[in-house]
C-alpha positions in Angstrom: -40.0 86.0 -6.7 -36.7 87.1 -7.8 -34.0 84.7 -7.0 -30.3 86.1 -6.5 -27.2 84.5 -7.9 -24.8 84.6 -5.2 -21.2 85.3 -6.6 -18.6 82.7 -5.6 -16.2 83.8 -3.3 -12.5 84.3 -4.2 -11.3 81.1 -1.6 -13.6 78.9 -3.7 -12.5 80.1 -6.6 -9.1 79.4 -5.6 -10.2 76.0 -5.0 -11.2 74.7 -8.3 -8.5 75.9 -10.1 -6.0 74.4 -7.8 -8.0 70.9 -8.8 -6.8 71.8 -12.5 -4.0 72.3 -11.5 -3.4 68.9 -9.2 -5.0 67.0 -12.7 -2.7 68.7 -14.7 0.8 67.9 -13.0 -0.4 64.3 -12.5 -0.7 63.9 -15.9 3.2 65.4 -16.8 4.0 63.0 -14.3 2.6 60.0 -15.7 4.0 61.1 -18.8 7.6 61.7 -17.1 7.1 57.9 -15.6 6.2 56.4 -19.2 9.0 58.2 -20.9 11.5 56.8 -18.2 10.2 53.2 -18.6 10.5 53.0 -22.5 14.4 54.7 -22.1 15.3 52.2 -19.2 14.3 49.3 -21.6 16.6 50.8 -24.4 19.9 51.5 -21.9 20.4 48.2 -20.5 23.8 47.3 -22.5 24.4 44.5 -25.0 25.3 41.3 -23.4 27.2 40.2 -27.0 29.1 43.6 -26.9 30.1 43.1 -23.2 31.6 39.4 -23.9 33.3 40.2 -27.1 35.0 43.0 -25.6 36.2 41.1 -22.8 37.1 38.1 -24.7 39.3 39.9 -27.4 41.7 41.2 -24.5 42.7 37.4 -24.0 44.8 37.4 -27.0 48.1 38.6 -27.3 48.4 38.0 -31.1 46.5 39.9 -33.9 43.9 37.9 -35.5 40.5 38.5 -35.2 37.8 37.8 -32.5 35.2 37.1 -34.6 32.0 39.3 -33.0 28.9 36.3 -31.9 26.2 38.7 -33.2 22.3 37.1 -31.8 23.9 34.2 -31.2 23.8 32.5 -27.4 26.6 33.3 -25.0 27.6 30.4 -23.0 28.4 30.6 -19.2 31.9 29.3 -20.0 32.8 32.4 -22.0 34.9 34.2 -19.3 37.3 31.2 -18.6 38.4 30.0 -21.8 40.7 30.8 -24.3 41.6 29.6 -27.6 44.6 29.4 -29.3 45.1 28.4 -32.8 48.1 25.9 -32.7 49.4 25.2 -35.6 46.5 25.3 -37.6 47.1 27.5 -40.1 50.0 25.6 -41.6 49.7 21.6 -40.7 47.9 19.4 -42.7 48.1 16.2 -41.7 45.5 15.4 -39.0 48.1 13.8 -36.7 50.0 17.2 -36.4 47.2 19.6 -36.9 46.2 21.2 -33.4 44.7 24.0 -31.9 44.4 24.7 -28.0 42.5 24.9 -24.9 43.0 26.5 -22.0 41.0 27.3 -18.1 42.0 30.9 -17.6 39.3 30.9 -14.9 38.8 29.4 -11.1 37.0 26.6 -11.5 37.4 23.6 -12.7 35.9 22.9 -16.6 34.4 19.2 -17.9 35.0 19.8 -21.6 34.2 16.1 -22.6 31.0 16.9 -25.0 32.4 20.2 -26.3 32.0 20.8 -29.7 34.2 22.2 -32.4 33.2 23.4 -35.8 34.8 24.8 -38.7 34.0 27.6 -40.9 33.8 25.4 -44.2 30.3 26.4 -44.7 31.2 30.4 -44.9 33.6 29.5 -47.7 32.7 29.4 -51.2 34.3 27.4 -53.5 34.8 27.3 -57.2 34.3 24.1 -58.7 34.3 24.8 -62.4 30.4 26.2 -62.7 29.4 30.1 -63.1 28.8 30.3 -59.2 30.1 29.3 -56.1 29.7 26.3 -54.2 29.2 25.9 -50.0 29.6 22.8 -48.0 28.5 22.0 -45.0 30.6 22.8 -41.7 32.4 19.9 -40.2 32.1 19.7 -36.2 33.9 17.2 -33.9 33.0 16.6 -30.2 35.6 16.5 -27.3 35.7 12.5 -26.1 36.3 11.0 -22.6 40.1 10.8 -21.7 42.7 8.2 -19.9 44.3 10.5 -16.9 47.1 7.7 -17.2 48.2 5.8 -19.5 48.6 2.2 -18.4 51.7 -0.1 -19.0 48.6 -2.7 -18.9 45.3 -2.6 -20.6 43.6 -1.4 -17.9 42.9 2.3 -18.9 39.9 3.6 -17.6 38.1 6.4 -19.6 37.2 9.5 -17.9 35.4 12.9 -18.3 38.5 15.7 -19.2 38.6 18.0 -16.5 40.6 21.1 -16.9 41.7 22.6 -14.0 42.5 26.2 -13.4 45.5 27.1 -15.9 45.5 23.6 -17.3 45.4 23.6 -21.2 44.5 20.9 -23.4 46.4 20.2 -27.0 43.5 19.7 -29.1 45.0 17.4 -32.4 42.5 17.2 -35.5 43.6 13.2 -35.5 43.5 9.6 -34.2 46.0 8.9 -31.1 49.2 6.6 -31.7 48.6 3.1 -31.7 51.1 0.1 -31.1 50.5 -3.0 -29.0 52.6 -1.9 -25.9 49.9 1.2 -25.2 46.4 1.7 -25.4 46.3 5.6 -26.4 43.5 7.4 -26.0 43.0 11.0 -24.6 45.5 11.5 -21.7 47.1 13.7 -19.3 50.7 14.2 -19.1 52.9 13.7 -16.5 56.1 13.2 -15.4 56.4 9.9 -17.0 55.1 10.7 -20.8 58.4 12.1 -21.3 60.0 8.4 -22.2 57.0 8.0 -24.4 58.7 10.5 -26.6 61.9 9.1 -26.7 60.5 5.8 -28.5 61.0 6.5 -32.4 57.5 4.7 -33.2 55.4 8.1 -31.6 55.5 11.2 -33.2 53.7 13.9 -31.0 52.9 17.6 -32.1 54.4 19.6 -30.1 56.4 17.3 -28.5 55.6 15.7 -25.3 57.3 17.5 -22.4 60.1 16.1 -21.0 60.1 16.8 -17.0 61.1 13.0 -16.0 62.7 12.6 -12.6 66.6 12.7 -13.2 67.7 9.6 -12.8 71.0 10.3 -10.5 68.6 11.4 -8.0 66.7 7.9 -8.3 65.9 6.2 -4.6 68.6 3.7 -4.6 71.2 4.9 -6.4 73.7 6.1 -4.1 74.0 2.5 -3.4 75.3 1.3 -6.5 78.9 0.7 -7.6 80.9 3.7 -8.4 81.0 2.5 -12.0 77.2 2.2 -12.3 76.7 5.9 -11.0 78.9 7.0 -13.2 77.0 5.7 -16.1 73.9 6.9 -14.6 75.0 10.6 -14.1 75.5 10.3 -17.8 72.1 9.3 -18.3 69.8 12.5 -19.6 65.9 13.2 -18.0 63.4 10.9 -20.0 66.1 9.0 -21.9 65.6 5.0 -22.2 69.3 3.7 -22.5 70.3 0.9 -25.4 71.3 -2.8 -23.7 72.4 -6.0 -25.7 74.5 -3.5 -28.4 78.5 -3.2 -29.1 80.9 -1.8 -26.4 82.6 1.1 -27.3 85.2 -1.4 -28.7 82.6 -2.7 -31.3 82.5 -5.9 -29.0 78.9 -7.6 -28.7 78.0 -6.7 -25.1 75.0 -8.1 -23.2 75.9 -6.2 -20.1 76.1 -2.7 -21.8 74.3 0.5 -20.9 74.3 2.7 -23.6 77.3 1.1 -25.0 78.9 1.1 -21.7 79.7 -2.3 -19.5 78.0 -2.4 -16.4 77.7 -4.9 -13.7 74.5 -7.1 -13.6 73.1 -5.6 -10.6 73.5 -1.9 -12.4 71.7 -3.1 -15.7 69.3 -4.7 -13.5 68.6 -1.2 -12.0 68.7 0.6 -15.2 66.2 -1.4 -16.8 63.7 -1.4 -13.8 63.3 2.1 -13.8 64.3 4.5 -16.9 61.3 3.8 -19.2 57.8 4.5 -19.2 56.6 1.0 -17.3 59.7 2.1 -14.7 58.8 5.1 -14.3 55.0 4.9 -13.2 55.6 1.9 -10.8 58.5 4.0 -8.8 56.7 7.8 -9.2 53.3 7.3 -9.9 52.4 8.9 -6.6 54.6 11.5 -6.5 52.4 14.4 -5.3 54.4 16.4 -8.2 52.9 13.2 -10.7 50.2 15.1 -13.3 51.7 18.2 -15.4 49.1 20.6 -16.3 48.3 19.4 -19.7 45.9 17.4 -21.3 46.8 15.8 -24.9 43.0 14.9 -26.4 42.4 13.2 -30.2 39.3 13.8 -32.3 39.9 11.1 -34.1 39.7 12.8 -38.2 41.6 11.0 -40.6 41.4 14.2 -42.6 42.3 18.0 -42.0 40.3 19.9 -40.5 41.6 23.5 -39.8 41.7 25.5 -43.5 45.2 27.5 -43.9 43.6 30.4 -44.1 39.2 32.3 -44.4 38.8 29.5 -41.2 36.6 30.1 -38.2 37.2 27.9 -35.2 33.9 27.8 -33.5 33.7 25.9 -30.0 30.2 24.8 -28.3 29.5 23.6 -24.7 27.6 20.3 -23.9 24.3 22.4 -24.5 24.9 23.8 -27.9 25.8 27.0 -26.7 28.5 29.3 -28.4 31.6 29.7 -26.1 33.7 31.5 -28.7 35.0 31.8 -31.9 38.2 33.2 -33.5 39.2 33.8 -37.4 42.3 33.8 -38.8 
């Protein structure tokens, strides 16, 4: 028997290579999907690049924002800002300082922050054929006294930078004399008579925002004599008592080499000094100023004059910033 082929019509013709067809654009499209995955992975941008471009328009001066490469960003990165003091030039470690500041919204607990120099990127020539490297040298950020007490009783605290506070970062130890128990502190609007006692020596000076003392509760009660004196008197001053009158006469009742009665040297002693000036103003809401003065506590330099890197850390080892000069 002779079997016919029957011929395939044109519709299923059509048919099968339509399937072809369907296999073949599923396969560009696959493709398509595979070559957008592997591109997406390459576009996201560099997190390092991002920071250090953002942190270099902090600075207003021209040294260099030294790039932090593979190194970990920390959160912090955004709010701080470093300043290099007087680095470059001081060398003992009681004047040397560099600077701190919250240029964000929140407030910062720096107390475990470290800092670390750049001795270790430095070669040195001492007397061989090559050069030699030392380790870097690192310090941490200690607790603080937010004020300093006429008394011992300072209590140490965590530092907490505020929004637009800045702290005064000095390489050294604090002062030390029997009267105070320095440590770490906050200014206020007291620390000004601090400075005006020729045993401290602060760099840069302490600032001098004391109450002025002719507008002192209680002194528009005094004899006309007594506010005349005080009127005379400058902020954060501590008058002289027990010198010479302006006659070169011994005078126990002198302010400033100016007799006064007992009841206005009486006045002038209780309040225009440090001790006076906590117990009358200590709760003034006006009280703290806006910047911390904090001691490593070196008795050596730290901060090279010049090839330095000032590296600073969080409390989790994680790179903040760094700066060159």
């Amino acid at each position: 028997m002779t079997h016919s082929i029957k011929p395939q019509g044109h519709g299923e013709c059509n048919r099968t290579m339509n399937r072809g067809a369907g296999n073949m654009d599923a396969v560009v499209i696959l493709a398509v999907l595979i070559v957008i995955v592997l591109m997406g992975g390459r576009s996201n941008p560099d997190k390092t690049s991002l920071y250090n471009n953002n942190s270099s328009s902090s600075y207003s001066d021209k040294s260099e924002l030294t790039k932090i490469g593979s190194q970990a960003v920390s959160s912090y990165s955004r709010d701080v800002t470093l300043g290099r003091g007087n680095a470059e030039y001081a060398i003992q470690p009681y004047e040397e300082y560099i600077t701190l500041e919250n240029r964000g919204e929140t407030s910062l607990n720096i107390t475990g922050w470290q800092l670390k120099n750049g001795r270790d990127t430095r070669g040195y020539n001492t007397g061989g054929d090559s050069l030699k490297f030392f380790p870097a040298e690192t310090a941490f950020i200690p607790r603080g006294i937010r004020t300093i007490s006429p008394s011992t009783n300072n209590q140490l605290q965590n530092i907490i930078l505020k929004p637009g506070e800045t702290a005064i970062i000095t390489t050294g130890l604090p002062p030390s004399d029997s009267r105070y128990h320095f440590a770490s502190f906050k200014e206020n609007i007291c620390t000004g008579y601090l400075e005006d006692l020729p045993e401290y020596n602060f760099t840069p000076s302490l600032s001098r925002q004391c109450p002025m003392p002719e507008d002192e509760l209680g002194v528009a009660s005094l004899d006309t004599a007594c506010r005349d004196v005080i009127d005379r008197l400058s902020s954060c001053h501590i008058p002289e008592f027990d010198t010479r009158d302006q006659n070169g006469n011994v005078c126990t009742n002198c302010v400033d080499r100016k007799p006064v009665s007992s009841a206005c040297l009486a006045f002038v002693k209780a309040h225009f000094s440090y001790n006076g000036c906590i117990a009358y103003h200590a709760s003034d809401p006006n009280f703290s100023l806006d910047t911390w003065r904090v001691f490593l506590g070196r008795g050596w330099e730290m901060w090279a004059e010049d090839y330095e890197t000032v590296k600073l850390f969080d409390n989790l080892g994680q790179l903040i910033l760094e700066r060159s000069y």
